[in-house]
N, C-alpha and C positions, 0 to 999 in steps of 0.2 A: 440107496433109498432107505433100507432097514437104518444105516447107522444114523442118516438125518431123523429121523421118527424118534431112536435115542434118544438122540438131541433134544429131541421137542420135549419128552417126558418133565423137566423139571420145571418148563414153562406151563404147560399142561397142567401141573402139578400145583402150580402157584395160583395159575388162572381158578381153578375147581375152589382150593384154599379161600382165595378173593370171593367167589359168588357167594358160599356157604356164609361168610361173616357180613355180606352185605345182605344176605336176607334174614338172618340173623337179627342184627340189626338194624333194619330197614326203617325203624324210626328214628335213631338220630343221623341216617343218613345224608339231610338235607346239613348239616351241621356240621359233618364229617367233609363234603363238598365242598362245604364256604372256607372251613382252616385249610384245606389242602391248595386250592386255587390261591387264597389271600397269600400265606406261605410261599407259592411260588413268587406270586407278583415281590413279596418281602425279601424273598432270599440272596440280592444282592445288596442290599443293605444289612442283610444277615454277615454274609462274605466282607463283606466291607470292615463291620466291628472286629469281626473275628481279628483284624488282622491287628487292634491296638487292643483285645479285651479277650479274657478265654472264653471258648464258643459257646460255652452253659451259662454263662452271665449275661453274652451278648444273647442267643435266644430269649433269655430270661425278661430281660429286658425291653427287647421286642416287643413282646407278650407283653410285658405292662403297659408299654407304649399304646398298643391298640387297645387293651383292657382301659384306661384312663379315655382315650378317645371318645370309646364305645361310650362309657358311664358320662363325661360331660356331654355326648350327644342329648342321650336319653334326658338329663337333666335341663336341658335345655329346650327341649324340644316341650319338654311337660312344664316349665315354667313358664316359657310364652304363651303357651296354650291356656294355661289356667289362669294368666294374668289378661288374656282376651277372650274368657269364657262367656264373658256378657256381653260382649258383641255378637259371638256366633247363637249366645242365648235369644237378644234381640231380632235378628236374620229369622231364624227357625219360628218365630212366634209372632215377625210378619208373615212368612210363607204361611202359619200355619190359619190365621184372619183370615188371609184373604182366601184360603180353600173354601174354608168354615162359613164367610160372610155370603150369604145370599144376594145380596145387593150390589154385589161386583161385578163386573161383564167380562167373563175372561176369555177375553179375544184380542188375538194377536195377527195384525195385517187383515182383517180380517176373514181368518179360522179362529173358529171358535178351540177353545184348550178346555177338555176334557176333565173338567173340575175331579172328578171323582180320581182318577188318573194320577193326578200330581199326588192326591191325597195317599195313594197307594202306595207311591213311591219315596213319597216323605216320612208315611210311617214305617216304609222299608231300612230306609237310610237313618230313624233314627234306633230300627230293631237294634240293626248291624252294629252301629256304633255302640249302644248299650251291651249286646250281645259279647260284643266284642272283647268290651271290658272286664264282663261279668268271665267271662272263657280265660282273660289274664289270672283273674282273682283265682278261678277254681285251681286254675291248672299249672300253678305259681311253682309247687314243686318240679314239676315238668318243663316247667321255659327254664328255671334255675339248673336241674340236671344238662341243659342241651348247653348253657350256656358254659356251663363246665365243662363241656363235651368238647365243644366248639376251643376252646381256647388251651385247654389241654392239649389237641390235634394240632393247634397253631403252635406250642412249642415243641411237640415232639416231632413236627416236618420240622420244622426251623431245626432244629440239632440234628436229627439225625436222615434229614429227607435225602441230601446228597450220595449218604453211606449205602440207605435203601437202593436209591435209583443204579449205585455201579454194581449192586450185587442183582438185583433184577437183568439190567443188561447182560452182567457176566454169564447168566443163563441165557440170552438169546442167542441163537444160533446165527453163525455170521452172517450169512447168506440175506438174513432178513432182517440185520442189523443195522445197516445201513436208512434201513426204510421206518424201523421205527425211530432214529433217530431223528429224521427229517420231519417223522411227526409230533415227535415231544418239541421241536424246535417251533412249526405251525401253532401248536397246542400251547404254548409259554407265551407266543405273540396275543394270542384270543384271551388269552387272563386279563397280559397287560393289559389291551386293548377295552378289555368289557369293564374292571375299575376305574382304571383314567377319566376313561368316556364318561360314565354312569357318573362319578362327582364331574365331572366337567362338565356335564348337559344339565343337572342340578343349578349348578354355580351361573351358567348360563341363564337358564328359567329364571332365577333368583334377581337377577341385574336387567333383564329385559321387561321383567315385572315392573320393576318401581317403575319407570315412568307412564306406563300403562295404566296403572290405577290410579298416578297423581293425574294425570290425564281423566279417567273415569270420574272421580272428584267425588270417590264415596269414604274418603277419607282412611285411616288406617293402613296407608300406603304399604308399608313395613311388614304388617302383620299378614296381610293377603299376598305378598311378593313371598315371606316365610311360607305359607300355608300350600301354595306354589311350590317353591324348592323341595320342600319335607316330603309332600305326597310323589314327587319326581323320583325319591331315592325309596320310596317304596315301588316294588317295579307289577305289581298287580294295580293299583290305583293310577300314578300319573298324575300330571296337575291338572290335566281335563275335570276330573271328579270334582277343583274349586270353581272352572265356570261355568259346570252346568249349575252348581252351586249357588254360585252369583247372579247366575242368570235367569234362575226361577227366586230371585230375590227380587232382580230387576222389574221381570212379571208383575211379581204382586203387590212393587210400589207404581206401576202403571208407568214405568220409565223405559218407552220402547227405546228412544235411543241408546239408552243403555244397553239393553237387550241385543240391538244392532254392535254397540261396540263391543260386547263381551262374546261374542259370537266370532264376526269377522276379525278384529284385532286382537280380539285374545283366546278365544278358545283355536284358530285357525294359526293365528301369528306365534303365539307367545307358547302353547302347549303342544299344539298337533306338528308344526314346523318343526323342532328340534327333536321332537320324537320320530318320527317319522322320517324325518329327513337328516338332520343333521346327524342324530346317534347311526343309524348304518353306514352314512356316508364314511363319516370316521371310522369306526368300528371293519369298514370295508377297505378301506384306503391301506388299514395297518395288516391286515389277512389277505387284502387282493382277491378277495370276494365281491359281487354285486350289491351293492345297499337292501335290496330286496330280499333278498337271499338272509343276510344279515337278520333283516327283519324277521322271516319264516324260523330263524333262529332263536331267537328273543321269546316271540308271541307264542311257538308253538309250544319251545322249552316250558315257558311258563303254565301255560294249559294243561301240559303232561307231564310234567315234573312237579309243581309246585315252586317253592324258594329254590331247591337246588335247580331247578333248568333254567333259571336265568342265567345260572351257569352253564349246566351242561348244553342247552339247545344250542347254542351259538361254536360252543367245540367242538359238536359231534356232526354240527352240520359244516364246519371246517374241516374235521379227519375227513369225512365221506368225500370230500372233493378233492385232500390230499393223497388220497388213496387212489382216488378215480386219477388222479394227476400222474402216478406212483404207477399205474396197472397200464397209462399210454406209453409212459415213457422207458418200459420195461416192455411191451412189444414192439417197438421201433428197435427196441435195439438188438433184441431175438431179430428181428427182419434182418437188419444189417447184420446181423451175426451169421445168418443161412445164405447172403450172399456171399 
């Protein structure tokens, strides 16, 4: 027993090391998260180069690959938007008439809608938005630091993650070695699994959209299908946020059926389905977890973590059940051991 506890010292050792500099750090940690998870999902494509390129060009490389990605996302994302600034201008300044107009009857089925209400929530949503931006502007050197943070960490796993992970192991004690294996194996499937997905339920939203909205027949098919995708790969928003959107647009042009189709077909079909159902279902299938479950990972992660628990909720609610998996399967076989 003494000499196992030995043993444990340099893991001990490493773990205490690891807390100190995550609390240390605890502000770019949400950033430290994202390269270390992305990095793994990349690391066979890392392995891959290596084997026609030396491993410091091929990291390097990498790295620009996703740095280039990242910057035509952003650019793209800020071009459409501003080249359809006057439509989301127009929407906003009917919502905001018909709060404003006295003369309107704003009733729905009717229930009367709470004039003062939308009002509230209109000038909420356009705080946010302003706020939002104003929080870019101030704090421009700080997203700049994180994003350096962020992409630094993505080439220093990328070259050296491998070397890290056999000297980490080499300190684990055999006995227990086995077990964390089986969990970094669990834990590399939930990476894959939460990237893939997350642009693949995007890319979904995205194509389920258009016909949706040429169907609604409010025109700008494209740019409401984008507006869709975009908010889908931010994972606190979703593309629910465009029809309620849409739907108190609908409101205040007096277009229940609209209101009807943006509700049932699309806030239920097009945003809450693939979120709700399709991303666990998947996300489940590859971890062998219940979609629910999934879910409780996702939702909570994000509540109590911020950006990093869109990562961590989903992994840590995979170790907890690989471990529970891990603690049955290791008394069964003490059982069969004592017979």
């Amino acid at each position: 027993m003494g000499q196992f506890r030995t043993d444990l010292l340099p893991l001990v050792l490493m773990a205490a090391i690891l807390l100190a500099t995550l609390i240390v750090f605890w502000k770019l940690l949400d950033m430290v998260v994202l390269a270390v998870s992305l990095a793994v999902v990349l690391f066979p494509l890392h392995t891959y180069c290596s084997r026609c390129l030396n491993r410091y060009l091929s990291a390097a490389l990498i790295t620009a690959l996703v740095f280039v990605v990242f910057v035509a996302t952003v650019l793209l994302c800020f071009t459409i938007l501003a080249q359809n600034g006057e439509t989301l201008r127009e929407i906003v300044e009917t919502i905001e008439g018909w709060v404003q107009n006295p003369a309107t009857n704003p009733r729905v089925f009717g229930i009367p809608v709470e004039r003062n209400q939308v009002a509230v929530w209109l000038d909420q949503a356009q705080s946010i938005f302003f706020n939002y931006w104003r929080m870019l502007v101030a704090e421009f050197s700080t997203i700049a630091l994180k994003i350096v943070v962020f992409f630094a960490s993505l080439y220093v796993i990328l070259l050296h993650g491998e070397q890290i992970r056999e000297k980490i192991m080499a300190q684990v004690p055999d006995p227990i070695k086995g077990h964390i294996q089986k969990m970094s194996g669990v834990t590399v499937d939930t990476l894959y699994a939460i990237y893939i997905v997350h642009a693949g339920i995007a890319a979904l939203t995205f194509v389920i959209a258009i016909p949706f909205f040429y169907f609604l027949g409010y025109g700008h098919v494209l740019f409401y299908s984008f507006l869709c995708a975009f908010c889908e790969l931010i994972p606190v928003l979703g593309s629910s946020i465009v029809f309620i959107f849409l739907g108190t647009y609908a409101l205040s042009l007096g277009d229940i059926n609209g209101v009807l189709i943006l509700f049932f077909f699309g806030y239920i079909g097009v945003a809450a389905l693939p979120e709700i159902y399709v991303r666990p279902v998947l996300m489940g299938r590859r971890v062998k977890l219940h979609p629910l479950i999934m879910l409780v990972g996702f939702f909570g992660g994000l509540f109590a973590m911020g950006t990093a628990g869109f990562v961590l909720g989903p992994v840590l609610i995979v170790l907890l059940f690989a471990g529970y998996h891990i603690l049955i399967e290791e008394r069964k076989e003490s059982e069969k051991g004592g017979m």
